[in-house]
N, C-alpha and C positions, 0 to 999 in steps of 0.2 A: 530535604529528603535524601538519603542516601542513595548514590545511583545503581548502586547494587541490586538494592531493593525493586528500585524503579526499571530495572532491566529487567528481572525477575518477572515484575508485572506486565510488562509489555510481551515479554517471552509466550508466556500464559495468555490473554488475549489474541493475541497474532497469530499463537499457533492452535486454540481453538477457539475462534470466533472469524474473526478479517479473513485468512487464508481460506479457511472451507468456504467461508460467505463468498469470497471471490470466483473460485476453485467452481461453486455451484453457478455462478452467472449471478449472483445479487449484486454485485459490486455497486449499480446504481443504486441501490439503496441505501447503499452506507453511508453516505457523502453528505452534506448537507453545512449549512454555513456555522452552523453551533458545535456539530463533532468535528466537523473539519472536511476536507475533500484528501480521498486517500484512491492510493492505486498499489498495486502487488508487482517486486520487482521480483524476477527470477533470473537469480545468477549461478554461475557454476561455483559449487565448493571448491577453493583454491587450496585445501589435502586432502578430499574426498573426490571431488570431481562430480560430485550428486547435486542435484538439481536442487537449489533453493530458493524459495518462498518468503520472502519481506513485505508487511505492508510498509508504505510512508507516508506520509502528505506531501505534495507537488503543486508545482504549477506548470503552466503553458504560457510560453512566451515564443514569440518569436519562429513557432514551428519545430521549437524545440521540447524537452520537457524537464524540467529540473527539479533536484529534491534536497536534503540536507540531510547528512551522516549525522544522527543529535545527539550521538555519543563521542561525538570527536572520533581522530583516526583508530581509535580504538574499538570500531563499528565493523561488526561480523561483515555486512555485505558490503561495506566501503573496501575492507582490506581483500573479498572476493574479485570487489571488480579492478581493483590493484592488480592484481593476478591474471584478469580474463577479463576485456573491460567491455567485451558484446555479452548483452543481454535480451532476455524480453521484459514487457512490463505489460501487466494485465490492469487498465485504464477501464474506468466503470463502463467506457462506451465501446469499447472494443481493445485489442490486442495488438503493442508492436513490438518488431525487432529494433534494437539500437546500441549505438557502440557510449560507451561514458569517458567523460573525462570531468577533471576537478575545473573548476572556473579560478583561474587566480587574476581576474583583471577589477582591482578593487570597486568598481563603480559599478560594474556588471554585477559581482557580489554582493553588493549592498542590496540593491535592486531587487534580485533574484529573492535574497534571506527574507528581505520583509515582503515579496507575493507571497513566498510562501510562508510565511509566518501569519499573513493575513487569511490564509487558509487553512492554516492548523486547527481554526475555530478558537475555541475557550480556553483549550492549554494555548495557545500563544500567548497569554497573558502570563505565564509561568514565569517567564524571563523577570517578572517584574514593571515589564512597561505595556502600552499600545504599539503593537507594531503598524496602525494606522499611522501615530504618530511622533514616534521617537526622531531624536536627531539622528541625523547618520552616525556621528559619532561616537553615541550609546549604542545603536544597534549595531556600530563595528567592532567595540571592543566587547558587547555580549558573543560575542557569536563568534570570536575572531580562531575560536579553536574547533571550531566545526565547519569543515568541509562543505563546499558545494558541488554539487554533480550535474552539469548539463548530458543531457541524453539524445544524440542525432540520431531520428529515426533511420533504418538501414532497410525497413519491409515489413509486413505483416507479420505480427506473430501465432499463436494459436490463442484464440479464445478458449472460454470453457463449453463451448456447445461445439466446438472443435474433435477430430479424435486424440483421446487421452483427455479430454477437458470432464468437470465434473457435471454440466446441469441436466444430463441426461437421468443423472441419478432424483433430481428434485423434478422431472419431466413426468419419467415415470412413477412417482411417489403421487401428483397431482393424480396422474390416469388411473391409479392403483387404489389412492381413497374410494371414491364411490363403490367402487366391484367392491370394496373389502367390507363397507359402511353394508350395500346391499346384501351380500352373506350373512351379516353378523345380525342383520334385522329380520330377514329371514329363519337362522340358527333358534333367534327369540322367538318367533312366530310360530314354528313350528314346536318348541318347548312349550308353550303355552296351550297347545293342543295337545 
């Protein structure tokens, strides 16, 4: 599949489905062993300077949290965090701040690629193999032009039920059904008479 395309697509779900889902506080929902476990990085734009929004898939290791650029160095928020490498990351269970860097120590690499590959869910089979259980070998030469990103946490960052966060807007949407549903049965009730 051409990765043009395949950017295209990601572009389009990320930017409306993952990002608002997160944005609202659903991020636990989204995760799951079949679509994969994903969390929202937010980096600064390195010519804009605006705040941006990347889902990925990740793991935890270590106290750390690490992700993979899976477009190679040619990754919108891989070449942001080149530029500005403290970020946050909106994690289904909560919010942190953390600074990034790339992992170059091959055994670490490996490691890292196939947690998180065992966590991408169904597309980790993309590559062609099991990332349960490929050689290292094969999963170092699939992968060897994609970046990995360990992430040290540095403090809390802002959730979505935070101020600026979204799930105030899916809070009040909950409070707001019933009064609207009560209205509009009444609006009937009254027509009917």
């Amino acid at each position: 599949m051409d990765a043009n395309f395949l950017r295209k697509i990601f572009w389009y779900l990320n930017k409306y489905l993952m990002v608002p889902a997160f944005r609202l506080g659903l991020g636990p929902l989204m995760g799951n062993p079949f679509t994969g476990y994903i969390m929202v990085l937010k980096t600064t734009g390195r010519k804009t300077g605006k705040q941006r929004y990347t889902p990925v898939n990740y793991a935890i290791l270590d106290g750390k949290v690490y992700c993979l650029a899976g477009f190679g160095k040619l990754t919108h928020w891989y070449r942001n965090l080149q530029a500005e490498p403290r970020l946050e990351l909106i994690l289904p269970g909560g919010a942190l701040m953390g600074a990034a860097e790339e992992v170059a120590d091959r055994q670490k690499r490996l490691a890292v690629t196939r947690q998180v590959l065992k966590n991408v869910g169904f597309a980790g089979y993309f590559f062609g193999f099991s990332p349960h259980s490929v050689a290292d070998e094969v999963l170092d030469e699939a992968t060897k032009e994609i970046p990995v990103i360990r992430i040290s946490p540095t403090g809390i960052g802002s959730s979505p039920a935070d101020p600026g966060g979204w799930s105030w807007v899916l809070a009040f949407g909950l409070m707001l059904w019933p009064i609207l549903r009560w209205i509009s049965r009444r609006q009937k009730k009254d027509s009917r008479n």
